[in-house]
C-alpha positions in Angstrom: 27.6 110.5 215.2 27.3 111.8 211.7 30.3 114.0 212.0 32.5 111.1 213.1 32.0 108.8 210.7 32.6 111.9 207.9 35.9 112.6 209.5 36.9 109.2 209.7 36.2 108.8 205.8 37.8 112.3 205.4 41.2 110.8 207.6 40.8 107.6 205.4 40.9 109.2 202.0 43.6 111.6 203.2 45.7 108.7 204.0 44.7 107.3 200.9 46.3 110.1 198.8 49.3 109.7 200.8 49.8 106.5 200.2 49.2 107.4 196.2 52.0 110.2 196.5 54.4 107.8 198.3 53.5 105.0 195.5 54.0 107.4 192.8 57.2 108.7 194.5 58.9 105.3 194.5 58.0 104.0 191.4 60.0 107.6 190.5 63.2 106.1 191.8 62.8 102.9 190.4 62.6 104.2 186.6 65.4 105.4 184.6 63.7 107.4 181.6 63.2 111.3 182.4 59.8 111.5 180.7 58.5 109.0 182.5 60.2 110.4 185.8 58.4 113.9 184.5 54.7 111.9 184.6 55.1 110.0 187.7 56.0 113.8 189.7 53.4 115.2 187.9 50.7 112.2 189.0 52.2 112.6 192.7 51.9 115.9 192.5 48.0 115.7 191.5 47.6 113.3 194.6 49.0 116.1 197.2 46.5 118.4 195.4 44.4 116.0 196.4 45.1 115.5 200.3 45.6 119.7 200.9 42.0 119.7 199.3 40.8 117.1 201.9 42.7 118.6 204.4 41.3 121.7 204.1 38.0 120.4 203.3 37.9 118.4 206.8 39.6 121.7 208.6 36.3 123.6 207.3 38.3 126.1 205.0 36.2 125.0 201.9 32.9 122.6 201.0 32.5 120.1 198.6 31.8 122.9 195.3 35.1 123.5 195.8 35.9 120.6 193.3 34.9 121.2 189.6 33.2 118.4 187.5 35.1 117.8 184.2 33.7 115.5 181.4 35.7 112.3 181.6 37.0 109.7 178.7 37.3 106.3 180.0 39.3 103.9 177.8 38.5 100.9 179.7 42.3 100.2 178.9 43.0 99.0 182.7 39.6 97.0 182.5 40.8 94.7 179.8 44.6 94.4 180.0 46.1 93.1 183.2 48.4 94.6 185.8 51.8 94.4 185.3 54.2 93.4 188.4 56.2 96.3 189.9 59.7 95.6 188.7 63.4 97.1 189.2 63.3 98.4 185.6 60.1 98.7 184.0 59.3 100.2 180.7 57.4 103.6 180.0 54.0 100.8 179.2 54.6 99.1 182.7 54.4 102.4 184.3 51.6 104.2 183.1 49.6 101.3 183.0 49.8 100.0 186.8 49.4 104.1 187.4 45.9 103.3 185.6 45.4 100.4 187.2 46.0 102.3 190.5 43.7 105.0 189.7 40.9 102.4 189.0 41.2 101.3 192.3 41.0 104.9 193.7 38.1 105.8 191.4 36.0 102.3 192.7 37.1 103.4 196.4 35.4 107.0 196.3 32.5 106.2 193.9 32.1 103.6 196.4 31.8 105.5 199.4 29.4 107.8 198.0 27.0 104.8 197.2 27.4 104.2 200.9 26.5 108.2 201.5 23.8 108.7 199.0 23.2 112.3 200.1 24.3 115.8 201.1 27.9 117.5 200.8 30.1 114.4 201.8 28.1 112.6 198.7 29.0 115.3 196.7 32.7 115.6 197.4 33.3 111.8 197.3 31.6 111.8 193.5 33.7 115.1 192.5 37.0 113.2 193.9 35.9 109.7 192.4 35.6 111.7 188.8 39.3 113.2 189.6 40.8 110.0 189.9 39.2 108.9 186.6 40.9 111.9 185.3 44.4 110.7 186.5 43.2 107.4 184.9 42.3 109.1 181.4 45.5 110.3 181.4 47.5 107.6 182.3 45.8 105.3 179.5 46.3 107.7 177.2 49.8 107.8 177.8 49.8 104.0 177.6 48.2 104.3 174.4 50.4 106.6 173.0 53.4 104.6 173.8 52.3 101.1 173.5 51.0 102.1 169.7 52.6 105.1 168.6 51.2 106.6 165.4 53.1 105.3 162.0 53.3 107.4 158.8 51.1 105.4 157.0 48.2 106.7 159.3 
């Protein structure tokens, strides 16, 4: 009974990264600006790292120490400023802060599930993927950052 519910959370965070790459990928043809095109592949491109790694973590190729665990910086950015609505043409702050806002969602989803599975190698691989998703939302703040308050020359 063990096994099935780990492949069923396995199936569901595969799907979940899918649905990450396709949201990524159509926010891509809604934007007009090439650097922000450039991020969003990028981002979609981390999330289909992500699914092959499930994949092949669920097909038995590789175990949970597979993942590496990186110190993190959390901005708390998408904590304190609201969502933006997806719009036909948003700006380069819209973007990379409803990708934050995204990747908090993710981060709560797989932190969340390993509360639920407090031990052993699922635990492990559910904390290691919860820490990558904070990545993807360390970078995506920062990007907001950088944009929404570039630096002046006065300092």
């Amino acid at each position: 009974m063990q096994d099935v519910k780990m492949s069923d959370i396995v199936d569901t965070a595969i799907q979940r990264e899918k649905e990450a790459y396709a949201f990524y990928m159509d926010i891509h043809g809604q934007v007009k600006e090439d650097s922000v095109k450039d991020t969003l592949i990028f981002i979609a491109g981390e999330e289909k790292k992500h699914r092959e790694f499930l994949e092949n973590y669920r097909d038995g190729k590789w175990g949970a120490a597979s993942l590496r665990m990186n110190e993190v910086i959390d901005y708390n950015i998408a904590e304190y400023l609201a969502e933006p609505e997806l719009e036909e043409d948003m700006n380069r702050e819209q973007v990379y802060l409803i990708a934050a806002h995204r990747e908090l969602r993710s981060y709560k989803f797989y932190t969340d599930l390993a509360n639920l599975h407090t031990d052993g190698e699922l635990n492990e691989m559910l904390i290691k993927i919860a820490s990558e998703e904070l990545k993807h939302k360390e970078k995506m703040e920062y990007l907001y950052a950088n944009t929404a308050f570039p630096q002046t020359d006065g300092g």
